[in-house]
C-alpha positions in Angstrom: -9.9 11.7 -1.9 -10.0 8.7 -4.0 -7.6 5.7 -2.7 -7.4 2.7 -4.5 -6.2 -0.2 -2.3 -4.2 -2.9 -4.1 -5.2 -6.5 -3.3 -3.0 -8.8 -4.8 -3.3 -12.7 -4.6 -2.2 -13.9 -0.7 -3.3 -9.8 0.5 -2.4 -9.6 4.1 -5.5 -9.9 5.9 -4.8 -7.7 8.5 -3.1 -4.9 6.4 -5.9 -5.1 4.0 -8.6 -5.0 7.1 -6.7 -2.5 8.9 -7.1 0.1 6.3 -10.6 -0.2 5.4 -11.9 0.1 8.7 -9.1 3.0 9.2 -10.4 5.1 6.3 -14.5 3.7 6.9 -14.1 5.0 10.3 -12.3 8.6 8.8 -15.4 8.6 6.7 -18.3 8.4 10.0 -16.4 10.4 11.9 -15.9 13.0 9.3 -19.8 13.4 8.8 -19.8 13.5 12.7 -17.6 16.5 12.8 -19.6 18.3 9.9 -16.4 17.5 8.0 -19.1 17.2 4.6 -16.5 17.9 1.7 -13.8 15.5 3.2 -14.5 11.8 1.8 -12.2 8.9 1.4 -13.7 7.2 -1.4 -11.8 3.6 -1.0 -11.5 0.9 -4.0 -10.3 -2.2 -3.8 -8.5 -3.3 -6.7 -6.4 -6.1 -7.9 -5.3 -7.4 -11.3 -8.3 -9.7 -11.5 -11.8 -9.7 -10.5 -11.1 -11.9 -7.3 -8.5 -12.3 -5.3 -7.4 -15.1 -2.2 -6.0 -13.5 0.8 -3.3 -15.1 2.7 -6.0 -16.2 5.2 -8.1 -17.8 2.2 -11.0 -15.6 2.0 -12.2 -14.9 -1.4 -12.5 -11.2 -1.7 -13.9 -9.3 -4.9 -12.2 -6.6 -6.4 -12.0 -4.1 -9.4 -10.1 -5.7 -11.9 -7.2 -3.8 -13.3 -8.9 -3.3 -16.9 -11.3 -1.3 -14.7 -9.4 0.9 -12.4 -10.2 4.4 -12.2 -7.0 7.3 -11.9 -6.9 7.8 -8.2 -5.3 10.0 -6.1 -3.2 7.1 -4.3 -2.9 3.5 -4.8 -2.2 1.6 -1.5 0.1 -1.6 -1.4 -0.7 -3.3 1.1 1.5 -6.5 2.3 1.1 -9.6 1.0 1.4 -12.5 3.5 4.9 -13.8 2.5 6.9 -13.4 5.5 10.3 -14.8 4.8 12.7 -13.9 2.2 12.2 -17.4 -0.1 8.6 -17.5 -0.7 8.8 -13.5 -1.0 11.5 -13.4 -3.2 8.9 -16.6 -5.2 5.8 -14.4 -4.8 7.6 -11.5 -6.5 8.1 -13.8 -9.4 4.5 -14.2 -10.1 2.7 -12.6 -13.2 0.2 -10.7 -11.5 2.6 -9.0 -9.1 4.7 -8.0 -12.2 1.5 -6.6 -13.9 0.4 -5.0 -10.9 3.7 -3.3 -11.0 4.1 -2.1 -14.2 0.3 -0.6 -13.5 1.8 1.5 -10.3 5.0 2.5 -12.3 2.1 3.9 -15.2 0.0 5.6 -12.6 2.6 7.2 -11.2 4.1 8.5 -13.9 0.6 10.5 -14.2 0.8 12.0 -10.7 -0.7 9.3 -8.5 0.6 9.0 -5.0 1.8 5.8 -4.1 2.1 4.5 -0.7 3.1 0.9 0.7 2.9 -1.1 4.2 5.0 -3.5 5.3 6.1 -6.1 3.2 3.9 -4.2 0.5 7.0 -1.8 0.2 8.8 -4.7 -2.0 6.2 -4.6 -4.3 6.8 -0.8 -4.3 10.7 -1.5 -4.7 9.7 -3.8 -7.6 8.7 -0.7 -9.4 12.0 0.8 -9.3 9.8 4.1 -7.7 12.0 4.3 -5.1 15.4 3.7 -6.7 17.2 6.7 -5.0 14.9 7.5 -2.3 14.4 6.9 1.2 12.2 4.3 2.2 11.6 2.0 5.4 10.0 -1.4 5.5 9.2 -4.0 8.3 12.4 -4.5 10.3 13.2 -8.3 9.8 13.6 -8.4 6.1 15.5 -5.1 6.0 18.6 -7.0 5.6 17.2 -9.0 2.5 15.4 -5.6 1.1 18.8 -4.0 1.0 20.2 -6.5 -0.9 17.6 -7.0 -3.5 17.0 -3.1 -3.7 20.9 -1.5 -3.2 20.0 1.9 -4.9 17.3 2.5 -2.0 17.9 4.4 0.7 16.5 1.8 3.5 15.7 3.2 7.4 13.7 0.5 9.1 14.1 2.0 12.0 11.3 4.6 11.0 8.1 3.4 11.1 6.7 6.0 8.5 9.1 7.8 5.5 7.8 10.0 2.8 9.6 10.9 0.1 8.6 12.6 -3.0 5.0 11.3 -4.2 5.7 7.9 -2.4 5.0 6.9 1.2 6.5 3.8 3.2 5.6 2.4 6.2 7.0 -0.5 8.1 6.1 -3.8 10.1 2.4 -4.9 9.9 0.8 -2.9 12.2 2.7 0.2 10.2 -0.6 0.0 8.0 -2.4 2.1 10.3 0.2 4.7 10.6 0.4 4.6 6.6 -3.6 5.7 6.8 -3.4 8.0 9.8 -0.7 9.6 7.4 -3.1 9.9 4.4 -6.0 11.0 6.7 -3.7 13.6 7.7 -3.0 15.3 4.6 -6.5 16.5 4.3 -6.9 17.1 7.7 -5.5 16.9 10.8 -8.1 17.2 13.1 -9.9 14.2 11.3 -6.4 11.8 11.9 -6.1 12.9 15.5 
């Protein structure tokens, strides 16, 4: 399965951590379990060649000229934690272009899934006008106002719906690649 995880500018370190090691780990422990023809081959891609997560680490990534069609692209959160400076971040150029990217691949089939305060970026997209969705529970009140035509449930921590996956609160970015794993198989996520 090819994932390409989106790293934006100010990538939540631990969301971005969190699922590399999730889907590395799949990896080993698929090859342990003679699992041969189940891979997660994992890209990290952003709408540059670097990127500065919200901890400041300088992380490479495949540049957006460069990306490859995946099976899913990953969002996940960037570290904006209040409604002011997310509402500013969502503003910025390269989350519009990384948007209108998502919105493209989609429209060819790619799944799309998104963590946490990466689920505005989804919303951005207007992918989920119409469906359900959660997020992470403490902006719920600010992503039902910015996104009316969603159908918002924070009090799920995981909501699929259609070709797009939600999952909410930062430590929902685990769930969100349990969920993938499980797709392909569920002996592997258990």
């Amino acid at each position: 399965m090819k994932i390409n995880l989106l790293a934006l500018d100010d990538v939540f370190d631990t969301g971005l951590s969190i699922m590399l090691d999730t889907f590395s780990t799949a990896n080993e422990l698929a090859e342990m379990m003679a699992l041969t023809s189940l891979r997660f081959d994992v890209n990290v891609i952003g709408m540059r060649s670097k990127v500065r997560t919200a901890q400041g680490l300088i992380l490479p990534t495949v540049a957006a000229k460069n990306w490859r069609m995946p099976d899913w692209i990953v969002i996940p959160a960037i570290g904006y934690k209040m409604p002011g400076p997310l509402a500013q971040a969502l503003e910025r150029q390269d989350v519009k272009d990384a948007v209108a990217k998502i919105a493209a691949q989609a429209a060819q089939g790619v799944k799309i899934a998104a963590a946490c305060i990466g689920t505005f970026i989804l919303a951005e997209s207007g992918l989920l006008d119409g469906e359900n969705a959660t997020t992470t529970w403490w902006l719920a009140p600010f992503f039902r106002e910015r996104y009316p035509q969603i159908r918002l449930d924070e009090s799920r921590m995981l909501v699929s719906s259609g070709q797009l996956v939600t999952a909410g609160a930062a430590l929902g970015h685990i769930d969100l690649a349990l969920w993938i794993i499980r797709q392909s198989s569920p002996e592997l996520a258990t």
